[in-house]
Legacy VTK file of the C-alpha trace (Angstrom):
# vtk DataFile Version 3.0
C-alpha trace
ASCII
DATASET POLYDATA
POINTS 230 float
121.609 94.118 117.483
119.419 91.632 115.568
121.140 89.632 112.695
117.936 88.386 110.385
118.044 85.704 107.728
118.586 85.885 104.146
115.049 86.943 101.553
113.933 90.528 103.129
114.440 92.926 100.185
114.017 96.731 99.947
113.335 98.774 96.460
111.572 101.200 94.915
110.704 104.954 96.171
113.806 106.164 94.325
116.632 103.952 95.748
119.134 103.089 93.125
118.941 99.327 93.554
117.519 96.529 95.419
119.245 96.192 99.285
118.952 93.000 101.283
118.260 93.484 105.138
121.116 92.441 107.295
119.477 93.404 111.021
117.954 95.572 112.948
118.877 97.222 115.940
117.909 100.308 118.665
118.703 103.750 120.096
117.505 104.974 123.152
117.974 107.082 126.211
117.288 106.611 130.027
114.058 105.484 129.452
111.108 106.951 130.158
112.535 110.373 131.453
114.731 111.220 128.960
113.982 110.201 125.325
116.793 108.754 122.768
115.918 109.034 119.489
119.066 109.869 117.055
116.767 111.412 114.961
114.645 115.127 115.993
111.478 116.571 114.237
111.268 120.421 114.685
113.019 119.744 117.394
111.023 116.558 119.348
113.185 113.722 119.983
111.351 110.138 120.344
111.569 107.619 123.553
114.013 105.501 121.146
114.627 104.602 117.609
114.485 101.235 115.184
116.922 101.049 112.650
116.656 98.369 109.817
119.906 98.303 108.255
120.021 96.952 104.388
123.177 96.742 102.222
123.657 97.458 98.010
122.759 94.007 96.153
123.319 91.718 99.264
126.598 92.890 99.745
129.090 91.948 102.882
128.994 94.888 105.156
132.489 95.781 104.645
131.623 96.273 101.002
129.323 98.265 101.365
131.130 100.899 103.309
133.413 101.333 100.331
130.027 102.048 98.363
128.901 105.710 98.233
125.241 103.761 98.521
125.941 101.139 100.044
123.600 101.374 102.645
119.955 101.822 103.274
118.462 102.420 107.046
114.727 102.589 107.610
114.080 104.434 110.921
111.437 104.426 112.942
110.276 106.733 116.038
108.880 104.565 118.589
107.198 106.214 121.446
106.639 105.099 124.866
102.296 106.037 125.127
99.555 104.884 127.510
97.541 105.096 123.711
99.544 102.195 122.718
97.033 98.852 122.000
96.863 95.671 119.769
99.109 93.042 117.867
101.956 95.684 117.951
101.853 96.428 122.050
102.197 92.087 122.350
104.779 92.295 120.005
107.068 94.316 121.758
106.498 92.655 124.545
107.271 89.704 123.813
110.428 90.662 121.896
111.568 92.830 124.854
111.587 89.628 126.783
114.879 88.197 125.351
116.574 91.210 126.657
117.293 89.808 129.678
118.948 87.062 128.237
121.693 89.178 126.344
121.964 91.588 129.538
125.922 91.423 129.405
128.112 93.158 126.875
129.260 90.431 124.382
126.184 87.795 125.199
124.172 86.488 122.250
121.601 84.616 122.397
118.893 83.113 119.565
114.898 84.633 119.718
112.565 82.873 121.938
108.987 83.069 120.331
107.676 84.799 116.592
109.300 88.048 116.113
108.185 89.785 113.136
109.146 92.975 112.324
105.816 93.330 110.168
104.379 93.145 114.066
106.801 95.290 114.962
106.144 98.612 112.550
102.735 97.670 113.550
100.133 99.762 111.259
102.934 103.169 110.857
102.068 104.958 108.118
105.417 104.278 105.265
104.080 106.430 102.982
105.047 109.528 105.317
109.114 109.855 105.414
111.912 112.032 104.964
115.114 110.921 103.101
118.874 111.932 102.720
122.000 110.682 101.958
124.156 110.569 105.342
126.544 108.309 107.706
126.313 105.544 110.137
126.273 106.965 113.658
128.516 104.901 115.104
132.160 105.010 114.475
133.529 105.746 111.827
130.369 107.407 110.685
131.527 106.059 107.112
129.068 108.519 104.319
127.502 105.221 102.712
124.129 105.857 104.162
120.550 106.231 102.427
119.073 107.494 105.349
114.606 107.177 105.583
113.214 108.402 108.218
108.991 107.554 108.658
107.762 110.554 110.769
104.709 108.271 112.292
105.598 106.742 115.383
105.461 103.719 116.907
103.579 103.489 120.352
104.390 101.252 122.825
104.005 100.951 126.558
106.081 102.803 128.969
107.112 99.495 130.239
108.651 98.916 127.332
110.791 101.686 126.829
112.016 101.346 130.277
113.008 97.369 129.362
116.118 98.806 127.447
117.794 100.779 130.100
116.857 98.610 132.582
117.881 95.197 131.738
121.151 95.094 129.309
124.684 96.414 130.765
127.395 97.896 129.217
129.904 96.280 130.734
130.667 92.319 130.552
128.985 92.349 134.651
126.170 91.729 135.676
126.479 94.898 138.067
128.098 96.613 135.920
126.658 100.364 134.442
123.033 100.401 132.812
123.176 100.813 128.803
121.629 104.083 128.374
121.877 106.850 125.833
123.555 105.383 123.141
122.553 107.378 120.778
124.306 109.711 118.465
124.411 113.617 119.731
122.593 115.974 116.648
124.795 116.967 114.191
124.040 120.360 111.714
122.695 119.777 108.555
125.680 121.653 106.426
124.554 121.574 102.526
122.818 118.333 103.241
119.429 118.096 101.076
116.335 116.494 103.135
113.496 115.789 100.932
110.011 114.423 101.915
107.465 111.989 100.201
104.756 112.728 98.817
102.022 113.038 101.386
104.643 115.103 103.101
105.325 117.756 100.343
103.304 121.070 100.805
101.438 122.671 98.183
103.185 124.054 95.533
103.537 128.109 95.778
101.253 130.411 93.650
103.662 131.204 91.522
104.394 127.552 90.102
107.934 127.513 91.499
108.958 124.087 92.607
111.061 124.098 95.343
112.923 121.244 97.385
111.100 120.547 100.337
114.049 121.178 103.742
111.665 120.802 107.003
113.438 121.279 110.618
114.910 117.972 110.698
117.630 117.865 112.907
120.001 114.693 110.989
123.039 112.842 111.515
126.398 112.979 109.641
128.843 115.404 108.248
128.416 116.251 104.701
125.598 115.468 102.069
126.371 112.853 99.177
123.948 113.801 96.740
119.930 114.175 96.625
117.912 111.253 95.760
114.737 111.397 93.850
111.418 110.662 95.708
LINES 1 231
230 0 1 2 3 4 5 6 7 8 9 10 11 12 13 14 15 16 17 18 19 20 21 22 23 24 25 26 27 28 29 30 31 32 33 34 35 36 37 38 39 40 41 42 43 44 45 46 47 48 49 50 51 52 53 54 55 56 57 58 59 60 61 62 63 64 65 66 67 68 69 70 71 72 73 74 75 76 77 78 79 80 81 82 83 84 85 86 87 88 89 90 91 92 93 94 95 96 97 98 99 100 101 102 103 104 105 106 107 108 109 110 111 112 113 114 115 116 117 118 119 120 121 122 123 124 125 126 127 128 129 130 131 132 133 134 135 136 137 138 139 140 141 142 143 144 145 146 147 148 149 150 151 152 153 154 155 156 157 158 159 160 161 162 163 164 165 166 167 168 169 170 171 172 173 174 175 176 177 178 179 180 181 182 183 184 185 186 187 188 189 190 191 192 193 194 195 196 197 198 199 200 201 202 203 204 205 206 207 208 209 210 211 212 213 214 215 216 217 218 219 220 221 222 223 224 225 226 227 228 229
């Protein structure tokens, strides 16, 4: 988990309000074998997963899980791929590097080197996404969660995705067990509405009717909060 400084801001594309960015953190599996996305696109799951967690008007994060809104995740695929190339590949790189300075459950430690997470989205498309209103996946998967979901992903090296597995523990040993596949099992999507953005939307049918757009996204969660407009 990265804790980030006050002044990133998130708004527009029909949130309700402005939402401050607290941190960032990741999901992933065994590595390069066996993928860990939390989230699944007709059915493909992604080497791991980003999740930029923002909060209602700056609040605390225990305020916010008493807000049916509260919170605001931006997630991103990323996918280990010998395509990978450019400012993003080095970015990566170099922030999978501190990794092995936090290897032990409960270490913290303070980012060696420019991290940006502009550097780290690299050149995804954010105009392509999904959203709907869900839960955290961790416990106790509180419903506060404005969930978007960008369906380009994020290529990095192989090397990379096996740096998370590889290097942090999930006990407080340094021999202790590898961290690996931390993330939350697929849930059904119940009454939950998924909508799409615009460049996602199909055409409209011939005979004018519009209807929601609900691809095969397999999402997280129990119950759906309420639609959101896009």
């Amino acid at each position: 988990k990265v804790k980030l400084k006050d002044g990133l801001l998130l708004s527009g594309s029909g949130l309700p309000d402005v939402y401050a960015a607290k941190g960032f953190h990741f999901h992933w599996g065994t590595g390069v074998d066996q993928p860990g996305s939390e989230h699944c696109i007709d059915g493909k799951r992604y080497s791991m997963e980003l999740h930029i967690v923002h909060t209602r008007n700056n609040m605390s994060m225990s305020e916010a899980l008493d807000d049916p809104q509260g919170i605001a995740v931006l997630a991103f695929f990323v996918q280990g791929s010998d395509s990978a190339k450019g400012k993003t590949v080095k970015a990566w790189k170099s922030f999978s590097k501190n990794l092995q300075r936090i290897a032990k459950k409960g270490s913290d430690t303070k980012l060696r080197g420019n991290v940006s997470l502009h550097d780290l989205i690299g050149p995804t498309d954010l105009a392509r996404y999904y959203r709907y209103s869900g839960s955290l996946t961790t416990p106790n998967c509180n419903e506060v969660v404005i969930w978007t979901v960008f369906t380009e992903p994020i290529l990095v090296p192989f090397k990379v995705v096996a740096f998370f597995p590889f290097n942090l523990r999930s006990t407080d040993s340094s021999v202790g067990p590898h961290q690996k596949n931390n993330f939350r099992p697929l849930q059904r999507l119940h009454n939950r509405m998924v909508e799409a953005s615009a460049l996602l939307k199909p055409p409209l049918a011939t005979t004018g009717a519009t209807q929601p757009v609900v691809p095969n996204l397999s999402v997280l969660g129990i119950d759906v909060l309420g639609v959101l407009p896009i």
